[in-house]
LOLUMLUM-117450 format. One record per atom (N, C-alpha, C): residue number from 1; residue in one letter; atom name; z, x, y negated. Coordinates in Angstrom, 3 decimals, decimal comma, m for minus. Layout:
N
+-----+----+----+----------+----------+----------+
|   i | aa | at |        Z |        X |        Y |
+-----+----+----+----------+----------+----------+
| NUM |  a | CA |        Z |        X |        Y |
...
+-----+----+----+----------+----------+----------+
// end
This chain:
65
+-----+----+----+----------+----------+----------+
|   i | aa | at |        Z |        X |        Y |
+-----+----+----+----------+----------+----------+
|   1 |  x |  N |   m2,258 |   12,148 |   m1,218 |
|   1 |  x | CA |   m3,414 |   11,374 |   m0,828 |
|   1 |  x |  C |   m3,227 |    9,952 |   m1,373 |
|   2 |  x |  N |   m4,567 |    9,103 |   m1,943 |
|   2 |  x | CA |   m4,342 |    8,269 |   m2,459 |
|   2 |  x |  C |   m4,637 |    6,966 |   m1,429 |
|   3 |  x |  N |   m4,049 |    6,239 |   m1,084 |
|   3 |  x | CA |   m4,661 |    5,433 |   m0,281 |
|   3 |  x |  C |   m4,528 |    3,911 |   m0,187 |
|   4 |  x |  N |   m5,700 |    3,179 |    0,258 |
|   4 |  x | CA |   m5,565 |    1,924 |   m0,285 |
|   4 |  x |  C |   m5,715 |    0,687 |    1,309 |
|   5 |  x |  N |   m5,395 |   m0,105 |    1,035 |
|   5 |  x | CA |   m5,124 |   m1,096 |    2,353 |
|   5 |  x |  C |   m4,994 |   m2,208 |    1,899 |
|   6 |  x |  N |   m6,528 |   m2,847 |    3,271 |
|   6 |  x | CA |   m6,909 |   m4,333 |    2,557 |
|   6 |  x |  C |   m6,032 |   m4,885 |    4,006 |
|   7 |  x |  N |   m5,243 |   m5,801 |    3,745 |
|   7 |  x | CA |   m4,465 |   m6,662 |    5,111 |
|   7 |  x |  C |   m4,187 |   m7,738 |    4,426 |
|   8 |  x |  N |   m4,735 |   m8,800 |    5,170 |
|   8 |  x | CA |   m3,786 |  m10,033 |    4,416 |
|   8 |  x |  C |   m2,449 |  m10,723 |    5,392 |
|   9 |  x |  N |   m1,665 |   m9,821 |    5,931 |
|   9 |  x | CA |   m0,766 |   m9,671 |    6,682 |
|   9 |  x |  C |    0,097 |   m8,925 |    6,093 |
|  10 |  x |  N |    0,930 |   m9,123 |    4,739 |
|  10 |  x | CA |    2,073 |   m8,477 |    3,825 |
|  10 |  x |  C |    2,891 |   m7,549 |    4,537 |
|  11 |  x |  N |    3,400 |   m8,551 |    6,026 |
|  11 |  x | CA |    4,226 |   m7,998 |    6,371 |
|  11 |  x |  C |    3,762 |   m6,307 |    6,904 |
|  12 |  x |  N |    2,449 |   m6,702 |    7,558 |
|  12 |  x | CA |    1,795 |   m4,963 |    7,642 |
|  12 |  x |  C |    1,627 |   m4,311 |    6,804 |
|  13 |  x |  N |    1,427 |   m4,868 |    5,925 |
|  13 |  x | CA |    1,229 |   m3,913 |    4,404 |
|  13 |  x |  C |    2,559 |   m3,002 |    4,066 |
|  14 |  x |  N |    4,051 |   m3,769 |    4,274 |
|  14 |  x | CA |    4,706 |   m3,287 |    4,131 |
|  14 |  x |  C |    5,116 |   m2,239 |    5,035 |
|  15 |  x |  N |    4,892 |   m2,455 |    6,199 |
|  15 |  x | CA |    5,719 |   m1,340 |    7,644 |
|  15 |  x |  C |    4,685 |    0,201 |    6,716 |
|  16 |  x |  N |    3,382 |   m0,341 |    6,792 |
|  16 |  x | CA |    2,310 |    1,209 |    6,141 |
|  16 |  x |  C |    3,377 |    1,708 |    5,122 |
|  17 |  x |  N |    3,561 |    0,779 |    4,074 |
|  17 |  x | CA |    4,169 |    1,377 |    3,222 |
|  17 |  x |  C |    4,728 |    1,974 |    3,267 |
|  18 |  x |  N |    6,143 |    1,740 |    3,638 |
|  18 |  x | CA |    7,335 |    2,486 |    4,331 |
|  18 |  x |  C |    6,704 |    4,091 |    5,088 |
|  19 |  x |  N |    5,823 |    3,965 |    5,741 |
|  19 |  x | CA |    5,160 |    5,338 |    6,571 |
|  19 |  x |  C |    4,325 |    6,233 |    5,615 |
|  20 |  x |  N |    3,809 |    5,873 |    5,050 |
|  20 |  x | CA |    3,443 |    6,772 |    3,822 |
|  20 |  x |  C |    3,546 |    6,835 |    2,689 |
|  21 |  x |  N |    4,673 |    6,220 |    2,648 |
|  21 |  x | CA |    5,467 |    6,621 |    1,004 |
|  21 |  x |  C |    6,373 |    7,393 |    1,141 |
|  22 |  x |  N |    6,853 |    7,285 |    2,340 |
|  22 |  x | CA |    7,974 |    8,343 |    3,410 |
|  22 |  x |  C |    7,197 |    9,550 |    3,408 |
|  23 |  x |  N |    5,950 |    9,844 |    3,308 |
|  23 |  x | CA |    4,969 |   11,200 |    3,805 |
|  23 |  x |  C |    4,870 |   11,667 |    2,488 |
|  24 |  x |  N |    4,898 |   11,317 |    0,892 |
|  24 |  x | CA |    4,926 |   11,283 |   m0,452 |
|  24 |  x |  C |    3,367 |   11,186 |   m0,492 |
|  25 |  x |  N |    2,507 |    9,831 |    0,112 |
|  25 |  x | CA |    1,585 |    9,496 |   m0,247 |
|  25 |  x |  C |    1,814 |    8,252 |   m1,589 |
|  26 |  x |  N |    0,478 |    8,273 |   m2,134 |
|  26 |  x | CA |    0,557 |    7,227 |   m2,857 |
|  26 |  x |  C |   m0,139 |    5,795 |   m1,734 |
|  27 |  x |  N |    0,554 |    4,690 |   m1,977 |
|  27 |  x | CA |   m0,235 |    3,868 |   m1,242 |
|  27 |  x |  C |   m0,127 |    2,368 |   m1,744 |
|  28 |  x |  N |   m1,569 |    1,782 |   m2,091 |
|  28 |  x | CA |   m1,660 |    0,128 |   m2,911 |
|  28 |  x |  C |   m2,325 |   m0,655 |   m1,824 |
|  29 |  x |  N |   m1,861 |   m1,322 |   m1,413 |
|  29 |  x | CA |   m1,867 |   m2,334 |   m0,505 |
|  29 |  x |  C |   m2,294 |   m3,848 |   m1,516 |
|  30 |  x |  N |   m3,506 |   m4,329 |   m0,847 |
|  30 |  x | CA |   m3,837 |   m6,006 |   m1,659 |
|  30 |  x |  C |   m4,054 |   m6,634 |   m0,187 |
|  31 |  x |  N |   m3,482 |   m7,660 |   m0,163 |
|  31 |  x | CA |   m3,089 |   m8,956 |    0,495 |
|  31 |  x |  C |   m5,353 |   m9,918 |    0,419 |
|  32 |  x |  N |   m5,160 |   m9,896 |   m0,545 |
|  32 |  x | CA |   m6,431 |  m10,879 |   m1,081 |
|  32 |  x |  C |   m8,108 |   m9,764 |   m0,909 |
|  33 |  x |  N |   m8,897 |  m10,434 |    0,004 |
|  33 |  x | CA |   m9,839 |   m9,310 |   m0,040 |
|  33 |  x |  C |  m10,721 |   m9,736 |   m1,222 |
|  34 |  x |  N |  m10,730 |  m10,606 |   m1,716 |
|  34 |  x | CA |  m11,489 |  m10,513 |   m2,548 |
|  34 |  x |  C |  m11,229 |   m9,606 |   m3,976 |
|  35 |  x |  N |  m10,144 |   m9,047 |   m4,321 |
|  35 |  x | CA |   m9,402 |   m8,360 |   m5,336 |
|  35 |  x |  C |   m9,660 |   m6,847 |   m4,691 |
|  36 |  x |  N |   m9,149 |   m6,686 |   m3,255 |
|  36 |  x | CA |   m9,447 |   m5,093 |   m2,484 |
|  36 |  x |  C |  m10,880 |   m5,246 |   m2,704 |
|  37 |  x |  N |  m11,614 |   m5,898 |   m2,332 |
|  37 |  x | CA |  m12,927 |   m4,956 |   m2,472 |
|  37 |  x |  C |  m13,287 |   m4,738 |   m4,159 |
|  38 |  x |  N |  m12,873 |   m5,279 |   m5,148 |
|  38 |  x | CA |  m13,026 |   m5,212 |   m6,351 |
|  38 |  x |  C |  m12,436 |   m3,990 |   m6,770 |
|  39 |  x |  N |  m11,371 |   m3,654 |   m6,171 |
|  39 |  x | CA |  m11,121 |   m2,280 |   m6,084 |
|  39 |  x |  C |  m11,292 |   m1,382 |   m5,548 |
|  40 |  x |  N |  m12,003 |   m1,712 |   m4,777 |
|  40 |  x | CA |  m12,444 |   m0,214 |   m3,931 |
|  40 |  x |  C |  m13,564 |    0,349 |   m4,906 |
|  41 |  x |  N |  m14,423 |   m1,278 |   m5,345 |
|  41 |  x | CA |  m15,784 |   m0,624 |   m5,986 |
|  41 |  x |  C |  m15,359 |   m0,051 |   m7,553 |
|  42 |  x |  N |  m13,931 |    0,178 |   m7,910 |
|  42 |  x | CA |  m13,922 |    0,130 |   m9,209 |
|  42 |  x |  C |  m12,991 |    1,660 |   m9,753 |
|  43 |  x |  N |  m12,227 |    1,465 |   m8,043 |
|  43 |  x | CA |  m11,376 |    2,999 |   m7,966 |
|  43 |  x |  C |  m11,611 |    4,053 |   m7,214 |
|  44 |  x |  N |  m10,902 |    5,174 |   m7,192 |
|  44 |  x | CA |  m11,684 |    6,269 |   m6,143 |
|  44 |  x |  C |  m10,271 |    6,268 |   m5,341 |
|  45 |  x |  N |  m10,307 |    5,987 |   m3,909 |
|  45 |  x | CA |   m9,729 |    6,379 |   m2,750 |
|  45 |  x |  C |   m9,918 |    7,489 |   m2,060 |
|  46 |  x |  N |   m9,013 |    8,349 |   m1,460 |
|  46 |  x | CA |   m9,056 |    9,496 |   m0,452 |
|  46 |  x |  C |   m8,980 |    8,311 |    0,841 |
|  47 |  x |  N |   m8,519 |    7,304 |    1,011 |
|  47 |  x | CA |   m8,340 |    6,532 |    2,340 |
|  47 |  x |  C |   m8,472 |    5,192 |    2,223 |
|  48 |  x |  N |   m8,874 |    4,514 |    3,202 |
|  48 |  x | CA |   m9,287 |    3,402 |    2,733 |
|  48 |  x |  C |   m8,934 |    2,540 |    3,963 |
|  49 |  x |  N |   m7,860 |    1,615 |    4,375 |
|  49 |  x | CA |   m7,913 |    0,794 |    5,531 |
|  49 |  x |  C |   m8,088 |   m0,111 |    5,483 |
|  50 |  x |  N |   m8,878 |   m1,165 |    6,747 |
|  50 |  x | CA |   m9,058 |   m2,276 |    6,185 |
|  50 |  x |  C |   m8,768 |   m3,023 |    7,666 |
|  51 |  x |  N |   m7,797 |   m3,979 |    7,116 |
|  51 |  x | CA |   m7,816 |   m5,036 |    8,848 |
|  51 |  x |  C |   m8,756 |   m5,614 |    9,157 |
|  52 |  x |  N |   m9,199 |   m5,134 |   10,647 |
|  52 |  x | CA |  m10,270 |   m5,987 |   10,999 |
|  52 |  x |  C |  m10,300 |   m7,130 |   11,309 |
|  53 |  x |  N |   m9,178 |   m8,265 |   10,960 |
|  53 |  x | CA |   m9,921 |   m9,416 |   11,118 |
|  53 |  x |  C |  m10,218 |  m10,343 |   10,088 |
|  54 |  x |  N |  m10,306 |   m8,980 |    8,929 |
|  54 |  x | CA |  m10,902 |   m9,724 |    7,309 |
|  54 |  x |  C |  m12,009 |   m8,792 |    7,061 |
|  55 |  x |  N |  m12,644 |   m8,343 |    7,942 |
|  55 |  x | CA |  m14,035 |   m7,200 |    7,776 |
|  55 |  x |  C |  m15,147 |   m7,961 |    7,311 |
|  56 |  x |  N |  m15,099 |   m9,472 |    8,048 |
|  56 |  x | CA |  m16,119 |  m10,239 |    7,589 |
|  56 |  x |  C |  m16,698 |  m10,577 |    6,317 |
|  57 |  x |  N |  m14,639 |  m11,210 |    5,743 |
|  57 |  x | CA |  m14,950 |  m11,824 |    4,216 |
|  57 |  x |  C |  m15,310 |  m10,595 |    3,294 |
|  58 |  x |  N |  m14,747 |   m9,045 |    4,041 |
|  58 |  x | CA |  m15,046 |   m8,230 |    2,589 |
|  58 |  x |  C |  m16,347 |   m7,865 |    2,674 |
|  59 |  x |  N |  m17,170 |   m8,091 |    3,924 |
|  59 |  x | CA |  m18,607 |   m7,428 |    3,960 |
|  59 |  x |  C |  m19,240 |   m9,097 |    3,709 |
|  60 |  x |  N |  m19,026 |   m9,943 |    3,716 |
|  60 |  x | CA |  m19,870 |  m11,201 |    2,829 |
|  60 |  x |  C |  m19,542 |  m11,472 |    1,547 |
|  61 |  x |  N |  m18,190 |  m10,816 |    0,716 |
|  61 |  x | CA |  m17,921 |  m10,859 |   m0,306 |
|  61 |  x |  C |  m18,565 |   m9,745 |   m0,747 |
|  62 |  x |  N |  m19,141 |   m8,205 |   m1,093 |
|  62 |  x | CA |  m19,699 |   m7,467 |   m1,265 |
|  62 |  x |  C |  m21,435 |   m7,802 |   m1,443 |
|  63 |  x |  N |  m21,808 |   m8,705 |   m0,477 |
|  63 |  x | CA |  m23,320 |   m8,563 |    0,378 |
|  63 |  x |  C |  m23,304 |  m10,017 |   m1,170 |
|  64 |  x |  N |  m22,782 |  m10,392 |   m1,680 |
|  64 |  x | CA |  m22,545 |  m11,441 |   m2,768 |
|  64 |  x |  C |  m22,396 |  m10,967 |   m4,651 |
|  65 |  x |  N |  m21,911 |   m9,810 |   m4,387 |
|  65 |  x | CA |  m21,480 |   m9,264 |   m5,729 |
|  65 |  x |  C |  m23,101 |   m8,450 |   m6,240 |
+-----+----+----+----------+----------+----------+
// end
């Protein structure tokens, strides 16, 4: 499973990592939402997480593009 994770909290990015790279997922983690949503619209994900307390900037950065 391919999966992608918008957090701008590294350090969470990393614990995920560790948990599903351990499961032999693939998993790309971006820090910056403005770069994750550029990738979401540009790659194909099976999963897609996103911290909610950057839901805002990626749905006013989108509602912009």
């Amino acid at each position: 499973m391919k999966i992608f994770h918008i957090d701008d909290n590294s350090k969470m990015t990393d614990v995920f990592s560790k948990i599903f790279t351990s499961k032999k997922h693939v998993y790309i983690s971006e820090n910056n939402p403005n770069i994750g949503l550029k990738r979401i619209l540009s790659e194909n994900f099976d999963l897609i997480l996103l911290d909610i307390s950057i839901l805002n900037s990626v749905v006013l950065i989108y509602l912009q593009i």
